[in-house]
C-alpha positions, 0 to 999 in steps of 0.5 A: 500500500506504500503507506505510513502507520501513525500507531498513536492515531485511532485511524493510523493517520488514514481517515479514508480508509475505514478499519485500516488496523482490523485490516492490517493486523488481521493479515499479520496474524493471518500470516503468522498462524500460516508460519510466514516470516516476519521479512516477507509480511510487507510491514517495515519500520518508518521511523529510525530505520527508514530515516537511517536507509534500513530496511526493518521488519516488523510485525504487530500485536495487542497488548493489554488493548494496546497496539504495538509494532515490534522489531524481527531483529533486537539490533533494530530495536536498539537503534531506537533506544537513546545513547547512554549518558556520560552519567550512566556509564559513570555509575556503571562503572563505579558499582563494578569498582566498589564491588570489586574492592569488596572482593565481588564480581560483575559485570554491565549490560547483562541479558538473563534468560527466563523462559523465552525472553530476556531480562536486561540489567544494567549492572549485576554484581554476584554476592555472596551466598549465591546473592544477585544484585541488579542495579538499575540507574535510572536518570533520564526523564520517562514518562508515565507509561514507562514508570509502570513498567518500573515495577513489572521488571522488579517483580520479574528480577526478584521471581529469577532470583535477582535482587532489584536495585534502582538509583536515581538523581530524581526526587520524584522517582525516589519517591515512588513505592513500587520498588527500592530506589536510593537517590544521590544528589544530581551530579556530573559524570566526573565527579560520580567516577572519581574516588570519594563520598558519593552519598545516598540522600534517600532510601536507607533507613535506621529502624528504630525500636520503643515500646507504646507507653506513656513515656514513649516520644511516638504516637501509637501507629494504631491510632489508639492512646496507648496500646502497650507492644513494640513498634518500630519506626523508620529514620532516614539515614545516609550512607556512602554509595559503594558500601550501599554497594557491598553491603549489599552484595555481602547481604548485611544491608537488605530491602523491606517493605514497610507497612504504615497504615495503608501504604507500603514503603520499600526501604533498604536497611540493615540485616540487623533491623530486618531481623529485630522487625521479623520477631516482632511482626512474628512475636504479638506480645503485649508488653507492660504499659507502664513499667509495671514491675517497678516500685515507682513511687505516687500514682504519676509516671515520672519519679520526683528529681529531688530525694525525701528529706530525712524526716520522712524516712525515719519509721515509728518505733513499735512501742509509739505507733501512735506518736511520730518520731521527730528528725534530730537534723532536718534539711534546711529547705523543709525545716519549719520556722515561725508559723508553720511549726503549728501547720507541720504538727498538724500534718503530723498529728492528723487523725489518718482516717478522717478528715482531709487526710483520710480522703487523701488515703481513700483516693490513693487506695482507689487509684491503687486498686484501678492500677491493679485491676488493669493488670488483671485484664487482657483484653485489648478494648477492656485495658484501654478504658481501665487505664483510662479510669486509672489516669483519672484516679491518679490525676484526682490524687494529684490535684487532691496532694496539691490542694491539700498542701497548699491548706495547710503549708505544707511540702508537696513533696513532703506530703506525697511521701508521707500518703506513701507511707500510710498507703503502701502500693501493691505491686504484682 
C-alpha cells in the first residue's frame, strides 16, 4: 500500500480508509498462524530505520488493548533506544569498582534468560551466598507509561532470583513505592567516577525500636492512646554509595517493605533491623504499659528529681505507733520556722482516717486498686478504658496532694511521701 502507520492515531493517520488496523493486523496474524516470516509480511519500520536507509521488519500485536509494532531483529530495536549518558556509564562503572574492592564480581549490560525472553540489567554484581544484585540507574526523564513498567521488571528480577536495585538523581522517582530506589544528589559524570563520598540522600533507613507507653516520644501507629507492644519506626539515614554497594552484595544491608497504615514503603536497611522487625511482626506480645514491675513511687509516671528529706524516712518505733518520731537534723529547705511549726504538727498529728487526710488515703487506695485491676485484664478494648479510669484516679490524687498542701503549708513533696507511707502500693 506504500503507506505510513501513525500507531498513536485511532485511524493510523488514514481517515479514508475505514478499519485500516482490523485490516492490517488481521493479515499479520493471518500470516503468522500460516508460519510466514516476519521479512516477507510487507510491514517495515518508518521511523529510525527508514530515516537511517534500513530496511526493518516488523510485525504487530495487542497488548493489554494496546497496539504495538515490534522489531524481527533486537539490533533494530536498539537503534531506537537513546545513547547512554556520560552519567550512566559513570555509575556503571563505579558499582563494578566498589564491588570489586569488596572482593565481588560483575559485570554491565547483562541479558538473563527466563523462559523465552530476556531480562536486561544494567549492572549485576554476584554476592555472596549465591546473592544477585541488579542495579538499575535510572536518570533520564520517562514518562508515565514507562514508570509502570518500573515495577513489572522488579517483580520479574526478584521471581529469577535477582535482587532489584534502582538509583536515581530524581526526587520524584525516589519517591515512588513500587520498588527500592536510593537517590544521590544530581551530579556530573566526573565527579560520580572519581574516588570519594558519593552519598545516598534517600532510601536507607535506621529502624528504630520503643515500646507504646506513656513515656514513649511516638504516637501509637494504631491510632489508639496507648496500646502497650513494640513498634518500630523508620529514620532516614545516609550512607556512602559503594558500601550501599557491598553491603549489599555481602547481604548485611537488605530491602523491606514497610507497612504504615495503608501504604507500603520499600526501604533498604540493615540485616540487623530486618531481623529485630521479623520477631516482632512474628512475636504479638503485649508488653507492660507502664513499667509495671517497678516500685515507682505516687500514682504519676515520672519519679520526683529531688530525694525525701530525712524526716520522712525515719519509721515509728513499735512501742509509739501512735506518736511520730521527730528528725534530730532536718534539711534546711523543709525545716519549719515561725508559723508553720503549728501547720507541720498538724500534718503530723492528723487523725489518718478522717478528715482531709483520710480522703487523701481513700483516693490513693482507689487509684491503687484501678492500677491493679488493669493488670488483671487482657483484653485489648477492656485495658484501654481501665487505664483510662486509672489516669483519672491518679490525676484526682494529684490535684487532691496539691490542694491539700497548699491548706495547710505544707511540702508537696513532703506530703506525697508521707500518703506513701500510710498507703503502701501493691505491686504484682
Amino acid at each position: 500500500m506504500r503507506i505510513l502507520l501513525d500507531l498513536t492515531r485511532e485511524d493510523l493517520d488514514h481517515p479514508e480508509l475505514p478499519e485500516l488496523w482490523d485490516t492490517i493486523y488481521k493479515a499479520d496474524r493471518f500470516f503468522g498462524r500460516l508460519g510466514v516470516p516476519v521479512s516477507e509480511r510487507d510491514l517495515q519500520c518508518g521511523g529510525v530505520c527508514r530515516d537511517m536507509g534500513v530496511e526493518a521488519p516488523m510485525h504487530l500485536r495487542m497488548r493489554g488493548g494496546r497496539r504495538e509494532a515490534v522489531h524481527e531483529r533486537r539490533e533494530d530495536e536498539e537503534r531506537h533506544t537513546a545513547p547512554m549518558s556520560d552519567e550512566h556509564k559513570a555509575y556503571q562503572e563505579r558499582i563494578l569498582r566498589a564491588a570489586q574492592e569488596g572482593g565481588f564480581s560483575g559485570d554491565s549490560e547483562v541479558r538473563t534468560r527466563v523462559g523465552r525472553s530476556w531480562i536486561q540489567t544494567d549492572t549485576l554484581v554476584e554476592g555472596a551466598d549465591g546473592r544477585r544484585i541488579g542495579w538499575e540507574v535510572q536518570l533520564s526523564t520517562i514518562d508515565e507509561s514507562g514508570l509502570r513498567g518500573v515495577r513489572a521488571r522488579a517483580a520479574k528480577a526478584t521471581k529469577n532470583g535477582i535482587t532489584p536495585a534502582w538509583h536515581t538523581d530524581r526526587a520524584a522517582y525516589a519517591q515512588r513505592n513500587d520498588t527500592h530506589w536510593t537517590r544521590s544528589d544530581h551530579l556530573p559524570a566526573y565527579v560520580i567516577t572519581r574516588t570519594g563520598d558519593l552519598r545516598i540522600v534517600s532510601g536507607f533507613r535506621a529502624l528504630e525500636f520503643w515500646h507504646c507507653d506513656t513515656r514513649s516520644l511516638y504516637p501509637c501507629p494504631h491510632g489508639v492512646r496507648r496500646c502497650g507492644k513494640a513498634h518500630a519506626t523508620p529514620k532516614p539515614r545516609h550512607v556512602l554509595f559503594d558500601d550501599m554497594v557491598r553491603q549489599t552484595a555481602a547481604g548485611t544491608i537488605v530491602p523491606i517493605q514497610f507497612r504504615a497504615g495503608t501504604t507500603v514503603h520499600r526501604y533498604w536497611v540493615t540485616s540487623t533491623d530486618r531481623d529485630r522487625l521479623d520477631d516482632l511482626h512474628s512475636d504479638d506480645t503485649r508488653l507492660p504499659p507502664e513499667r509495671e514491675t517497678t516500685q515507682a513511687g505516687g500514682a504519676s509516671c515520672n519519679r520526683p528529681t529531688c530525694k525525701p528529706p530525712a524526716s520522712l524516712t525515719v519509721q515509728v518505733p513499735p512501742s509509739q505507733p501512735n506518736i511520730p518520731v521527730q528528725p534530730s537534723a532536718p534539711a534546711i529547705e523543709t525545716a519549719p520556722t515561725g508559723p508553720e511549726q503549728h501547720a507541720d504538727h498538724t500534718w503530723q498529728a492528723a487523725d489518718s482516717t478522717t478528715g482531709p487526710l483520710g480522703e487523701l488515703i481513700t483516693l490513693q487506695q482507689a487509684a491503687d486498686d484501678a492500677r491493679l485491676h488493669l493488670q488483671q485484664l487482657h483484653g485489648h478494648r477492656e485495658r484501654d478504658q481501665q487505664r483510662q479510669v486509672w489516669r483519672d484516679a491518679a490525676a484526682t490524687v494529684q490535684a487532691a496532694v496539691t490542694h491539700y498542701a497548699r491548706t495547710h503549708s505544707l511540702n508537696r513533696h513532703e506530703v506525697e511521701a508521707r500518703l506513701r507511707q500510710l498507703v503502701p502500693r501493691t505491686v504484682q
